[in-house]
PDB file of N, CA, C and O in Angstrom:
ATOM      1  N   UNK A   1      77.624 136.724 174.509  1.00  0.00           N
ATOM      2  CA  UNK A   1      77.688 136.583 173.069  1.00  0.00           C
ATOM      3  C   UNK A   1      76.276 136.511 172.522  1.00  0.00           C
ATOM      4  O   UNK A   1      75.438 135.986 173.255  1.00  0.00           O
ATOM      5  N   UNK A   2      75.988 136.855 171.628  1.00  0.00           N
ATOM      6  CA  UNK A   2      74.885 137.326 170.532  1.00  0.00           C
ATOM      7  C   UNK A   2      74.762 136.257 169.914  1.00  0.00           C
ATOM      8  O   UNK A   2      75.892 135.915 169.564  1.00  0.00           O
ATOM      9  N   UNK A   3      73.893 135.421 169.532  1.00  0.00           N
ATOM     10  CA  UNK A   3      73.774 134.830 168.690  1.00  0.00           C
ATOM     11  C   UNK A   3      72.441 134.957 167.475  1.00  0.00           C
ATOM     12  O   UNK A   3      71.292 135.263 167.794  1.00  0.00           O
ATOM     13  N   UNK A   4      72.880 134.655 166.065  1.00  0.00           N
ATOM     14  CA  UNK A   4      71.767 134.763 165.087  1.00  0.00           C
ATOM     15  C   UNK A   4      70.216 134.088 165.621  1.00  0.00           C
ATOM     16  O   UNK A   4      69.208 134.552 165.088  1.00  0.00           O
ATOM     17  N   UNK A   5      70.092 133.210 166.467  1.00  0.00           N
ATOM     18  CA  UNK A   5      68.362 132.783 167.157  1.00  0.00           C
ATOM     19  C   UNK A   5      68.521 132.077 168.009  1.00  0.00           C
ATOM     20  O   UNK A   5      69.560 131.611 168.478  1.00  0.00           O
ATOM     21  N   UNK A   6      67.090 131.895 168.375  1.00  0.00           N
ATOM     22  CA  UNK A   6      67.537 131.241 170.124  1.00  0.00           C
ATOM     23  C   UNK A   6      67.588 129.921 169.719  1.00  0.00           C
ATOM     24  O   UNK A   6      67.752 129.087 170.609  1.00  0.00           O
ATOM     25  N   UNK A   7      67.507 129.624 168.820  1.00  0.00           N
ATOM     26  CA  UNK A   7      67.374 127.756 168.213  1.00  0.00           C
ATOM     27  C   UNK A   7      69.544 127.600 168.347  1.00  0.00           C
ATOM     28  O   UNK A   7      70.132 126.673 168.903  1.00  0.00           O
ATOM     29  N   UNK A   8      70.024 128.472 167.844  1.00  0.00           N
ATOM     30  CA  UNK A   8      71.402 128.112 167.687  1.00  0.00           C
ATOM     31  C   UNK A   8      71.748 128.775 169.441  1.00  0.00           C
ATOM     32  O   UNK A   8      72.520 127.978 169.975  1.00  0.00           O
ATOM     33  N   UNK A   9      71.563 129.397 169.953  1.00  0.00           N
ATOM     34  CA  UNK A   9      71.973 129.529 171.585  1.00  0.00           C
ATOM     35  C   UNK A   9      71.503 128.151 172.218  1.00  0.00           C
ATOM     36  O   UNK A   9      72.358 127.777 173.021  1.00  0.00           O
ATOM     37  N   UNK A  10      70.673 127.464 172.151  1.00  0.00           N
ATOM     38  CA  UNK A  10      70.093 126.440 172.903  1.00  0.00           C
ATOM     39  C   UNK A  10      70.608 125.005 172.145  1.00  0.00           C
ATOM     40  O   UNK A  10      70.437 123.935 172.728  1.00  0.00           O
ATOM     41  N   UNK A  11      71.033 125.039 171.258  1.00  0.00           N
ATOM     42  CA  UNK A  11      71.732 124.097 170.599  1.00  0.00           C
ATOM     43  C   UNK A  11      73.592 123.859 171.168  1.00  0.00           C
ATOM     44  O   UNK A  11      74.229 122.810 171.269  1.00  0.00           O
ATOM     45  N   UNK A  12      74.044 125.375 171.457  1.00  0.00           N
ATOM     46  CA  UNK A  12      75.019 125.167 171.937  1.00  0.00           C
ATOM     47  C   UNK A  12      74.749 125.144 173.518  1.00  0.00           C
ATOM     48  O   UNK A  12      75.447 124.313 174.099  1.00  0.00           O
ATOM     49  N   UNK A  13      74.053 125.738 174.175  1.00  0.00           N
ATOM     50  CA  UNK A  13      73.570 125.491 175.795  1.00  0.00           C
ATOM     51  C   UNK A  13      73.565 124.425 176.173  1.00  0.00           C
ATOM     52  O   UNK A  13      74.038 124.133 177.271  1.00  0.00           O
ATOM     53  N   UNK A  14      73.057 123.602 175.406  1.00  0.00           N
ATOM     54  CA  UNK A  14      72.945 122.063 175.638  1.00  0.00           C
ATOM     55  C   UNK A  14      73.993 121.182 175.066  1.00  0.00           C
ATOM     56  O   UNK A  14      74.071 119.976 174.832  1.00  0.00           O
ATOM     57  N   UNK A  15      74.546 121.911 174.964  1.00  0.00           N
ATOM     58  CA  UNK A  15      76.082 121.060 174.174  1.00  0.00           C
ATOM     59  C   UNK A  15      76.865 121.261 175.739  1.00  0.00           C
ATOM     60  O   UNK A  15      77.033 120.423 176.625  1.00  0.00           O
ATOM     61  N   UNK A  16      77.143 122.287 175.702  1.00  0.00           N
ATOM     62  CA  UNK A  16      77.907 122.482 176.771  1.00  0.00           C
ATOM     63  C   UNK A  16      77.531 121.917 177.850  1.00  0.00           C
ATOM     64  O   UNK A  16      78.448 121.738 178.652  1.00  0.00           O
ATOM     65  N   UNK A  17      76.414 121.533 178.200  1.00  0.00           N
ATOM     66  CA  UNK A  17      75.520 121.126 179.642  1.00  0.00           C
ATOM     67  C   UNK A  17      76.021 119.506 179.538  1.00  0.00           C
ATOM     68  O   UNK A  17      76.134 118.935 180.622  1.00  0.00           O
ATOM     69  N   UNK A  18      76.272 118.867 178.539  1.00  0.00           N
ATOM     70  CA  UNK A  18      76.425 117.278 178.148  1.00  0.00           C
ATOM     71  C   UNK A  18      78.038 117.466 178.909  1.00  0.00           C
ATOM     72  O   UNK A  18      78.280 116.943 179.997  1.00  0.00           O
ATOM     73  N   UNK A  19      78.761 118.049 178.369  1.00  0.00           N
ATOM     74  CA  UNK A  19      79.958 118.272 178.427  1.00  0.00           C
ATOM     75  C   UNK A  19      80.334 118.236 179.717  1.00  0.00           C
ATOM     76  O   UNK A  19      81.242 117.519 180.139  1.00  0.00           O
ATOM     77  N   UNK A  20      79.538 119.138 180.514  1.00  0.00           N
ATOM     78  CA  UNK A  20      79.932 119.228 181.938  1.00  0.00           C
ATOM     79  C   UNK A  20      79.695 118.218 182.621  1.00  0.00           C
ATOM     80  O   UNK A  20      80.321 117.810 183.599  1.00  0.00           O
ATOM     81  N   UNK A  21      78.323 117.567 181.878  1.00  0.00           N
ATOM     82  CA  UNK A  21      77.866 116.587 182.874  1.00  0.00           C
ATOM     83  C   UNK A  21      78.687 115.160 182.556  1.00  0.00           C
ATOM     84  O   UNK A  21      78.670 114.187 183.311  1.00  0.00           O
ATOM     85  N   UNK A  22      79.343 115.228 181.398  1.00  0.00           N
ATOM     86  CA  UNK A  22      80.003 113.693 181.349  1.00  0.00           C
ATOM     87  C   UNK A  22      81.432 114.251 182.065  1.00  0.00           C
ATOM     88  O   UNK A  22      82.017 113.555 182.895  1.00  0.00           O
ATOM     89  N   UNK A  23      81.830 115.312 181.737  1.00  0.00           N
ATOM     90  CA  UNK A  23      83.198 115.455 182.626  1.00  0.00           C
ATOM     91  C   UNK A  23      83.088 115.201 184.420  1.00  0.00           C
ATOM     92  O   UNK A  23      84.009 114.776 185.118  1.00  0.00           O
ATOM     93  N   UNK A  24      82.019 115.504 184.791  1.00  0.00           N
ATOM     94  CA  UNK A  24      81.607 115.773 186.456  1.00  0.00           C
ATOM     95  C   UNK A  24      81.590 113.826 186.882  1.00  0.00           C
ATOM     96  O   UNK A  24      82.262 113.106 187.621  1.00  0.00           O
ATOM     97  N   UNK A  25      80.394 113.610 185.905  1.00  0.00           N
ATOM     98  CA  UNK A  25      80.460 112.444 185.971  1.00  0.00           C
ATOM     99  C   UNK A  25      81.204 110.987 185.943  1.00  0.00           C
ATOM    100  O   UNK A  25      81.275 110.081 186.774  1.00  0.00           O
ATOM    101  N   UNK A  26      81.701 111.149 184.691  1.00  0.00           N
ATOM    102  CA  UNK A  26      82.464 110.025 183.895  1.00  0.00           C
ATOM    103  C   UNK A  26      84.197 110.127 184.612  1.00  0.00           C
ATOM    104  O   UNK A  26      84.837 109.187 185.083  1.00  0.00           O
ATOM    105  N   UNK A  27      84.602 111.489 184.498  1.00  0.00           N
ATOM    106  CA  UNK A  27      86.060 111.816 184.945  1.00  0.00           C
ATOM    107  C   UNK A  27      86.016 112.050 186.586  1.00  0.00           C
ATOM    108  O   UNK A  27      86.533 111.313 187.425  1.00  0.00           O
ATOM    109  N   UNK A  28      85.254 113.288 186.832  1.00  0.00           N
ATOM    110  CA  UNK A  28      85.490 113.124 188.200  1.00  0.00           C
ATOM    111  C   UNK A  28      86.447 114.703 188.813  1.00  0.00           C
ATOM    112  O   UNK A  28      86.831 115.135 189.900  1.00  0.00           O
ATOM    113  N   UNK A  29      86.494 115.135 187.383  1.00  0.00           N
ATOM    114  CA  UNK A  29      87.744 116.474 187.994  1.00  0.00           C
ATOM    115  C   UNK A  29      87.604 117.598 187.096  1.00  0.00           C
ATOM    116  O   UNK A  29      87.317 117.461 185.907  1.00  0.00           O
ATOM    117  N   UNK A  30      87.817 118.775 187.695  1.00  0.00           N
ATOM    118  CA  UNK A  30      87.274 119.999 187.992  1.00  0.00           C
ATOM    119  C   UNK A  30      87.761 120.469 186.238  1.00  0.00           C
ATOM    120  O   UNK A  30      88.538 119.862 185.501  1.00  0.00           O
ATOM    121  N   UNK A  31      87.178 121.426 186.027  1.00  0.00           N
ATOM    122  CA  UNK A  31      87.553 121.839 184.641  1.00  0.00           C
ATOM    123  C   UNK A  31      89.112 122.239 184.509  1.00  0.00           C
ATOM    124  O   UNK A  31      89.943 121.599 183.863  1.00  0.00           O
ATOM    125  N   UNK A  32      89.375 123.547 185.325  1.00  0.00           N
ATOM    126  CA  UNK A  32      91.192 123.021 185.177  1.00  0.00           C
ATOM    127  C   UNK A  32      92.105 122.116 184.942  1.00  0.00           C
ATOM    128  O   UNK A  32      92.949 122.229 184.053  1.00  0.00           O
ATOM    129  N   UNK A  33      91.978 120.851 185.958  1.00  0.00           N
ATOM    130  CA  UNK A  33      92.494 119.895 185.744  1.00  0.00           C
ATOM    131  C   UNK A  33      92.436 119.168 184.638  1.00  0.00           C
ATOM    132  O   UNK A  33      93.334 118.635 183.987  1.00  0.00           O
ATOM    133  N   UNK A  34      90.934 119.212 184.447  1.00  0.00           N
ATOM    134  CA  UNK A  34      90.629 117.949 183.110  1.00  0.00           C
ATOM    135  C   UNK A  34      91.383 118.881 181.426  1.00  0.00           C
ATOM    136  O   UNK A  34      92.200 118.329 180.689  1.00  0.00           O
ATOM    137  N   UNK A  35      90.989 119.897 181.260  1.00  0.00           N
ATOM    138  CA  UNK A  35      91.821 121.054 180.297  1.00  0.00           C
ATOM    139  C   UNK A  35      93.545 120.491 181.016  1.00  0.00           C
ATOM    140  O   UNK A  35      94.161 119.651 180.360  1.00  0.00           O
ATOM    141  N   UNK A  36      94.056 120.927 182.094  1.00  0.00           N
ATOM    142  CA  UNK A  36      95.385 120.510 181.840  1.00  0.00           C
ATOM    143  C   UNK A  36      95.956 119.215 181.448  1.00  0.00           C
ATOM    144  O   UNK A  36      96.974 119.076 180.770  1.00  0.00           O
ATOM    145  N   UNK A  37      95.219 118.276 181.926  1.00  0.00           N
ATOM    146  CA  UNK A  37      95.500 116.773 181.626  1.00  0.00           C
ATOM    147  C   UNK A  37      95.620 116.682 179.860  1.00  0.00           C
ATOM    148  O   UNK A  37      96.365 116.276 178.968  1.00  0.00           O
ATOM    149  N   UNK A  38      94.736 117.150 180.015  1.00  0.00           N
ATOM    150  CA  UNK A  38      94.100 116.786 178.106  1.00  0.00           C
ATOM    151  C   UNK A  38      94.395 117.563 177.194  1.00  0.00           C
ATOM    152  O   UNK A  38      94.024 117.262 176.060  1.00  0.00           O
ATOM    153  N   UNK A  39      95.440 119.266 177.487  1.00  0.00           N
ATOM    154  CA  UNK A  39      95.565 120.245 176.922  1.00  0.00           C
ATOM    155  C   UNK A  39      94.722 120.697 176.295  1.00  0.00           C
ATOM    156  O   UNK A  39      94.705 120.688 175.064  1.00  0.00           O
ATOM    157  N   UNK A  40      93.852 121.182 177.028  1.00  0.00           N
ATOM    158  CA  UNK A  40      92.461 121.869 176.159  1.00  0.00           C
ATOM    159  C   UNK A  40      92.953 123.302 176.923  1.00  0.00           C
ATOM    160  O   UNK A  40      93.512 123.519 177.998  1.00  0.00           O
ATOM    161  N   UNK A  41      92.418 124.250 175.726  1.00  0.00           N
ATOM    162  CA  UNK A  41      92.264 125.162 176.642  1.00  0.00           C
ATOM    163  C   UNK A  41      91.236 125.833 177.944  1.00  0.00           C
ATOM    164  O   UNK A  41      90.149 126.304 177.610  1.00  0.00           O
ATOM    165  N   UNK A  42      91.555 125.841 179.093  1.00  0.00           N
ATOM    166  CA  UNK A  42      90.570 125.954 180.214  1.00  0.00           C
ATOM    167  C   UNK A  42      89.623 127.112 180.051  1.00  0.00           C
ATOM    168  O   UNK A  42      88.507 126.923 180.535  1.00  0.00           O
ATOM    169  N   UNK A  43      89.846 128.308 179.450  1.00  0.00           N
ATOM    170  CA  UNK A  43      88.869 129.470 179.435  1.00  0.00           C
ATOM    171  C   UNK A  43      88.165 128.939 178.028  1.00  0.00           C
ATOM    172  O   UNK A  43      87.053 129.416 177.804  1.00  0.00           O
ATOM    173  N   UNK A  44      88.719 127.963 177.018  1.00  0.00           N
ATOM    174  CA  UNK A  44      87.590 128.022 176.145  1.00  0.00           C
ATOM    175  C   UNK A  44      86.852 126.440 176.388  1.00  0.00           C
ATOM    176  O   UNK A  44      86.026 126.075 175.552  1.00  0.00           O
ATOM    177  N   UNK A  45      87.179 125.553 177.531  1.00  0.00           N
ATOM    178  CA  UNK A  45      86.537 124.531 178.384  1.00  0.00           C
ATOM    179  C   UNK A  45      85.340 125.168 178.438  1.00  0.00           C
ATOM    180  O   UNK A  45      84.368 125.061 177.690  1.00  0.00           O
ATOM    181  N   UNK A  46      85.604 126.216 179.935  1.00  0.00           N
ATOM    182  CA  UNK A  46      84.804 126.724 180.360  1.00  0.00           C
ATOM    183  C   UNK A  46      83.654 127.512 179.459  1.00  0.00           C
ATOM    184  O   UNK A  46      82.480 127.440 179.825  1.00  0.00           O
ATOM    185  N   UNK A  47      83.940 128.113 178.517  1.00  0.00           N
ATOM    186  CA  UNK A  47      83.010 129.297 177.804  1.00  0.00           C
ATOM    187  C   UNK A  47      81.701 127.905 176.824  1.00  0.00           C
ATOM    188  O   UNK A  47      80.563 128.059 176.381  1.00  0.00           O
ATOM    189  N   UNK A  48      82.701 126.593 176.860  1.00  0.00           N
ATOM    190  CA  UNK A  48      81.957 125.406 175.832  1.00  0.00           C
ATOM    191  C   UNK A  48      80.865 125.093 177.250  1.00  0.00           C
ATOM    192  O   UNK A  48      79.636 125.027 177.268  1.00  0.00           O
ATOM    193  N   UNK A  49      81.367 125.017 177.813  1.00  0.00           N
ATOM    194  CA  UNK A  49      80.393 124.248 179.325  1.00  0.00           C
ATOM    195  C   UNK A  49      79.449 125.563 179.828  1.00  0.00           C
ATOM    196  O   UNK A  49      78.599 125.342 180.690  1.00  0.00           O
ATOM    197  N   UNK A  50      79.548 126.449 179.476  1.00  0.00           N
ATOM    198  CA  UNK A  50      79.064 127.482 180.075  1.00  0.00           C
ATOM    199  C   UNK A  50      77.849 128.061 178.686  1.00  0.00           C
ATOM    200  O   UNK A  50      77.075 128.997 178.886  1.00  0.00           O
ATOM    201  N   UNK A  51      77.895 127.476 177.660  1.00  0.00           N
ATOM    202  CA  UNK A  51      77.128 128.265 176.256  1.00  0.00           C
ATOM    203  C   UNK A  51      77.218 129.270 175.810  1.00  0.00           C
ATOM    204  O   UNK A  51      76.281 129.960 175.408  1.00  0.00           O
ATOM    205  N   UNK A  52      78.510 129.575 175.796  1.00  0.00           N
ATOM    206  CA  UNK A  52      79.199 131.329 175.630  1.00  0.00           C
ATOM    207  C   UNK A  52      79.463 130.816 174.290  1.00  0.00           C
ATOM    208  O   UNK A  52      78.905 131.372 173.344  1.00  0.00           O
ATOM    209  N   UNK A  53      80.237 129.831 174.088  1.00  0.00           N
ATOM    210  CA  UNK A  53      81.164 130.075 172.460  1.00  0.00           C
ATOM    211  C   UNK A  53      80.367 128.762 171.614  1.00  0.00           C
ATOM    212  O   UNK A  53      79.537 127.995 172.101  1.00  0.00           O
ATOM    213  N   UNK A  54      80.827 128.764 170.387  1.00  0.00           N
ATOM    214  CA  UNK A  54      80.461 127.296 169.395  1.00  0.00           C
ATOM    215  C   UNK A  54      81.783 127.042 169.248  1.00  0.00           C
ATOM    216  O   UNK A  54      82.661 127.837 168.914  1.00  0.00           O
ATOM    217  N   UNK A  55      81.883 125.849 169.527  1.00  0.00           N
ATOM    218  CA  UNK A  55      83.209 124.913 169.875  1.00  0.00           C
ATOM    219  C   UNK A  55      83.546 124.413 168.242  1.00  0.00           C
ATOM    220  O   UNK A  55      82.626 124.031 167.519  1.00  0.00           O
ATOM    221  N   UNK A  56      84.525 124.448 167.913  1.00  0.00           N
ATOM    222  CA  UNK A  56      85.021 124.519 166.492  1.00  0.00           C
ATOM    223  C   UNK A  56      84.705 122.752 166.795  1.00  0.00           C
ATOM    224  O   UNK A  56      84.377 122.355 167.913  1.00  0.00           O
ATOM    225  N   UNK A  57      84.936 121.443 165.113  1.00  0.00           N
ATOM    226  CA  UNK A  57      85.171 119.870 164.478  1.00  0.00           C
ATOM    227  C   UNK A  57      86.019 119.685 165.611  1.00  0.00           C
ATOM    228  O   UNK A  57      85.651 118.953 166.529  1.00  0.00           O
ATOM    229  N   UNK A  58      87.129 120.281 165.638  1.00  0.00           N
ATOM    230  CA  UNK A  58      88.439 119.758 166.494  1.00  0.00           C
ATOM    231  C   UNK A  58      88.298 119.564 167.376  1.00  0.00           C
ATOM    232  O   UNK A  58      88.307 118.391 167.750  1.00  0.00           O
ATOM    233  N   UNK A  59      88.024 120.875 168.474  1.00  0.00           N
ATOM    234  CA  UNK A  59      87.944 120.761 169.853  1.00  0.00           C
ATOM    235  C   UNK A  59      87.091 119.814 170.178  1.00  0.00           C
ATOM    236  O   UNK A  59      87.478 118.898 170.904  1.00  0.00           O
ATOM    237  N   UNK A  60      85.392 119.863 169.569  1.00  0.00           N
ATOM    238  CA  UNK A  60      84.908 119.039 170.025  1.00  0.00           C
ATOM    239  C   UNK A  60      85.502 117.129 170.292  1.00  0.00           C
ATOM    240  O   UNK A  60      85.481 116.278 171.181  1.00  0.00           O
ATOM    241  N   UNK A  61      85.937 117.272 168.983  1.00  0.00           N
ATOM    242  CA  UNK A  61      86.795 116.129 168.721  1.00  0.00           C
ATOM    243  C   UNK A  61      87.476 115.600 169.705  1.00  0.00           C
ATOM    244  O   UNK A  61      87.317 114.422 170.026  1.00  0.00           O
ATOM    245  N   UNK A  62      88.573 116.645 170.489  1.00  0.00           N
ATOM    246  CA  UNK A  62      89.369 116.730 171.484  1.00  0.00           C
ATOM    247  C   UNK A  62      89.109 115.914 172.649  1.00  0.00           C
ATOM    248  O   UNK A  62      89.684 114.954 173.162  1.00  0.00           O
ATOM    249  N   UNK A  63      87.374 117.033 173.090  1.00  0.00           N
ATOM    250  CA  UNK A  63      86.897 116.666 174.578  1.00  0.00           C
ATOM    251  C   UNK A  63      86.360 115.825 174.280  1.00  0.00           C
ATOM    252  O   UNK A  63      86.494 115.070 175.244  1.00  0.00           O
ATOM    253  N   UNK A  64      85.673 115.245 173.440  1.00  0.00           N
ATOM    254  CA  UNK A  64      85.119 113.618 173.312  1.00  0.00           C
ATOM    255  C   UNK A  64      86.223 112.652 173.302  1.00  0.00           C
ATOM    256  O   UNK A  64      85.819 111.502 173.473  1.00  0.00           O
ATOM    257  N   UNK A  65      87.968 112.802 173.098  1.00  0.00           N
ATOM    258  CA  UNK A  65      88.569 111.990 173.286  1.00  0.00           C
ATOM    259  C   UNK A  65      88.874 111.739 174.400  1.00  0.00           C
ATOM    260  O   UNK A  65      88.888 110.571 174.789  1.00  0.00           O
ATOM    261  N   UNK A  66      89.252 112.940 175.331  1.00  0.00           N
ATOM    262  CA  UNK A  66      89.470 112.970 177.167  1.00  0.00           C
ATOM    263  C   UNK A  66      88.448 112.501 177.968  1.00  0.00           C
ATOM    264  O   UNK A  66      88.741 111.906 179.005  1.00  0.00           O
ATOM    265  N   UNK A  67      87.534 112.638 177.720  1.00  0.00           N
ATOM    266  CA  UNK A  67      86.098 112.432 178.250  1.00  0.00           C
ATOM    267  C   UNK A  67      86.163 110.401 178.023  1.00  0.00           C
ATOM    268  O   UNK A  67      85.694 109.653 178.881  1.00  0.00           O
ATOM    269  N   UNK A  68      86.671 110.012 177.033  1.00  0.00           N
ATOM    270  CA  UNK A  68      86.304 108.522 176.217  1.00  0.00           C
ATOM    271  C   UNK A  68      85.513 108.073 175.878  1.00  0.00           C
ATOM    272  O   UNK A  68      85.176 107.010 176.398  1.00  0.00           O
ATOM    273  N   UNK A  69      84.662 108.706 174.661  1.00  0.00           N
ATOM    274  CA  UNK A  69      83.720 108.785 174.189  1.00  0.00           C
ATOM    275  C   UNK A  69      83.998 109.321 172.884  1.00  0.00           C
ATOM    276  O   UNK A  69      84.639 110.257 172.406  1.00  0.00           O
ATOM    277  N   UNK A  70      83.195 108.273 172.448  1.00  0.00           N
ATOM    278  CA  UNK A  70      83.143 108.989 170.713  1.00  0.00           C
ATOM    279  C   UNK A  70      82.083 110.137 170.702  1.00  0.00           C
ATOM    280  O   UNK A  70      81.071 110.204 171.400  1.00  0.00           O
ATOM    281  N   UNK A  71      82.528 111.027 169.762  1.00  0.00           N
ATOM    282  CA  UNK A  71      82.230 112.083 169.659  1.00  0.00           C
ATOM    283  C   UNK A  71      80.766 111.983 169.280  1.00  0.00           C
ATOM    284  O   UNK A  71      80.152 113.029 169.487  1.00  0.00           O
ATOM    285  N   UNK A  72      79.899 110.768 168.667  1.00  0.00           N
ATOM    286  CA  UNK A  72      79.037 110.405 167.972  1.00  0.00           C
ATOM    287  C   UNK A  72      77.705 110.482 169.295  1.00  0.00           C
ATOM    288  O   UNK A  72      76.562 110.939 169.276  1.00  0.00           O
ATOM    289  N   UNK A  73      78.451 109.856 170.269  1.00  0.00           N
ATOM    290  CA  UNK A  73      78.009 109.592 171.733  1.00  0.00           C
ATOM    291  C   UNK A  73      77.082 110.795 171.985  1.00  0.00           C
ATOM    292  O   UNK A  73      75.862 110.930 172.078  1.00  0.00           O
ATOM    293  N   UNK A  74      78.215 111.667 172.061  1.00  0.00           N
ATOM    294  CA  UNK A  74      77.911 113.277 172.342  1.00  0.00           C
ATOM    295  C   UNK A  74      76.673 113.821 171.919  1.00  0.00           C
ATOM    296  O   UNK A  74      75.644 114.220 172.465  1.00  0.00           O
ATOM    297  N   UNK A  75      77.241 113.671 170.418  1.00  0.00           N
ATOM    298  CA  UNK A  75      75.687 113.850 169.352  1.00  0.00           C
ATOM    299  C   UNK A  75      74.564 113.346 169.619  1.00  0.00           C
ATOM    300  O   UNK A  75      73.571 114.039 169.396  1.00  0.00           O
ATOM    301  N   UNK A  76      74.447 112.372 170.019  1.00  0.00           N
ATOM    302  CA  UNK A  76      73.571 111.582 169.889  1.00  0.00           C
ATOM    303  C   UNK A  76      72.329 112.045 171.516  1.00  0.00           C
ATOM    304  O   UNK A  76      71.126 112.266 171.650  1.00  0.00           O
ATOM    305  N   UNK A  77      73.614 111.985 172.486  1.00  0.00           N
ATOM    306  CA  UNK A  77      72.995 112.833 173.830  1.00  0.00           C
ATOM    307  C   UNK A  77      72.094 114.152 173.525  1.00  0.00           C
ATOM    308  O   UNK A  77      70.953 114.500 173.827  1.00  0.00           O
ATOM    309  N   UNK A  78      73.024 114.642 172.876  1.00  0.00           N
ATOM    310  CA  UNK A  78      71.923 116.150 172.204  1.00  0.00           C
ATOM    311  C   UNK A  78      71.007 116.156 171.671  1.00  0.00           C
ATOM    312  O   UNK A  78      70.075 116.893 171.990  1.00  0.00           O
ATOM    313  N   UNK A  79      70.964 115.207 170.529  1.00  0.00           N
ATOM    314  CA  UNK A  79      69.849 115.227 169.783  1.00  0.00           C
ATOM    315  C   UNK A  79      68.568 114.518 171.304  1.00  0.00           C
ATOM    316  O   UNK A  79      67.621 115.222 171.651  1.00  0.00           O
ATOM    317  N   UNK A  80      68.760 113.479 171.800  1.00  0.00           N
ATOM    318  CA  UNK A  80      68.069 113.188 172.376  1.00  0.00           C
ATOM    319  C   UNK A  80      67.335 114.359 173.547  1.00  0.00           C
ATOM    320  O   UNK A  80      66.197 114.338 174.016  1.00  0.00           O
ATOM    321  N   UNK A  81      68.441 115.331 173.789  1.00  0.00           N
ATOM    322  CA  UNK A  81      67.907 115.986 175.123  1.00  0.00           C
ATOM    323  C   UNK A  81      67.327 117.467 174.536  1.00  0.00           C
ATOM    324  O   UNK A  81      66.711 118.339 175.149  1.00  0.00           O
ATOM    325  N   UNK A  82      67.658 117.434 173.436  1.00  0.00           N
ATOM    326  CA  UNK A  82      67.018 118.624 172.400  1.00  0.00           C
ATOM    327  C   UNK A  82      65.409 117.969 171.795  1.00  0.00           C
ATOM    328  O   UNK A  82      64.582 118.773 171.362  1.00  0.00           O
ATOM    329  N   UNK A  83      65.152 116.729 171.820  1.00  0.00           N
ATOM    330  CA  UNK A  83      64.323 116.182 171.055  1.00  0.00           C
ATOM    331  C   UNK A  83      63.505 115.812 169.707  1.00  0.00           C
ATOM    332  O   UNK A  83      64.037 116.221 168.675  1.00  0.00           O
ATOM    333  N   UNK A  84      62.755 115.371 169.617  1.00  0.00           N
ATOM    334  CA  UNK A  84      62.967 115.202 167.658  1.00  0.00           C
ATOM    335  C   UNK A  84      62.162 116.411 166.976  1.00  0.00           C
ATOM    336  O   UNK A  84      61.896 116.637 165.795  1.00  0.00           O
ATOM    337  N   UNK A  85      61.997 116.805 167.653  1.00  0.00           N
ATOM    338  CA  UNK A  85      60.837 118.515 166.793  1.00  0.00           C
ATOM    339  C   UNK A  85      61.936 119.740 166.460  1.00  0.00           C
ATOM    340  O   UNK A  85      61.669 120.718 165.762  1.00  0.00           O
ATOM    341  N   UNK A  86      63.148 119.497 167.066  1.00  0.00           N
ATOM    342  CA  UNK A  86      63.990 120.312 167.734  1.00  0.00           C
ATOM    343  C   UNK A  86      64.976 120.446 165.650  1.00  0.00           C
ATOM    344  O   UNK A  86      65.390 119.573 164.887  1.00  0.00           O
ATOM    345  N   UNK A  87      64.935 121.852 165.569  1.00  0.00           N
ATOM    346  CA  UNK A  87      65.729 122.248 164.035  1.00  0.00           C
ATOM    347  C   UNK A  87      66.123 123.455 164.283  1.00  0.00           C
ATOM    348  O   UNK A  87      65.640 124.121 165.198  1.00  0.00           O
ATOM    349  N   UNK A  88      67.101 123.900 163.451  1.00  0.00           N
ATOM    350  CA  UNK A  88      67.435 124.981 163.785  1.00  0.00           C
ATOM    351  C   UNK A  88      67.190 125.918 162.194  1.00  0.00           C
ATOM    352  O   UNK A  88      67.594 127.054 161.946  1.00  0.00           O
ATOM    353  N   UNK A  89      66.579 125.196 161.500  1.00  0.00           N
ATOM    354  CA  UNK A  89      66.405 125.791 160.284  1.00  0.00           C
ATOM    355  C   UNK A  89      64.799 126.054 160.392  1.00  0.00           C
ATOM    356  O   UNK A  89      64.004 125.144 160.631  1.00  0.00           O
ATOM    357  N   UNK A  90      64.350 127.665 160.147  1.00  0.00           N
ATOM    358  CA  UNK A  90      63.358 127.778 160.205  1.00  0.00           C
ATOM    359  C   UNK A  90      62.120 127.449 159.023  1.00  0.00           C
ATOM    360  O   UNK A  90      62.309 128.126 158.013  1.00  0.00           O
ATOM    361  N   UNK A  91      61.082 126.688 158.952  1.00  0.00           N
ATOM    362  CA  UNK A  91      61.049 126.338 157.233  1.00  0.00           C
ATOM    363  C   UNK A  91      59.328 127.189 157.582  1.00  0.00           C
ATOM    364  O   UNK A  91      58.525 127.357 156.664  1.00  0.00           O
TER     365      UNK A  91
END
């Protein structure tokens, strides 16, 4: 997938990288499973963990509930591992 700049590819790269790593971590089970448990869908699991797609309010919503974590959590991981210089608006 194409995206409009590398500021919005690396914004979702690192979304997805949190994702995997609290699921690997925190849960313990393989992306199939954790998508069937939680009814997520597994190919768009995977494409979020992988930095293929931008994960719609909801979903994210979703996997921050299976995961047990507020979604805020999430955010907050990113901003930190993106760092504070880090915008996606070019000024």
């Amino acid at each position: 997938m194409q995206y409009k700049n590398e500021k919005t590819y690396k914004l979702i790269k690192v979304f997805g990288e949190i994702i995997k790593e609290k699921r690997q971590t925190k849960i313990g089970k393989s992306q199939t499973l954790f998508a069937y448990e939680y009814e997520l869908d597994s190919g768009n699991l995977c494409r979020i963990e992988n930095g293929k797609i931008e994960p719609k309010l909801t979903m994210m919503w979703r996997i921050a509930e299976a995961l047990g974590v507020p979604l805020s959590e999430i955010i907050k991981d990113l901003e930190e591992k993106l760092g504070k210089d880090f915008n996606i608006i070019n000024n």
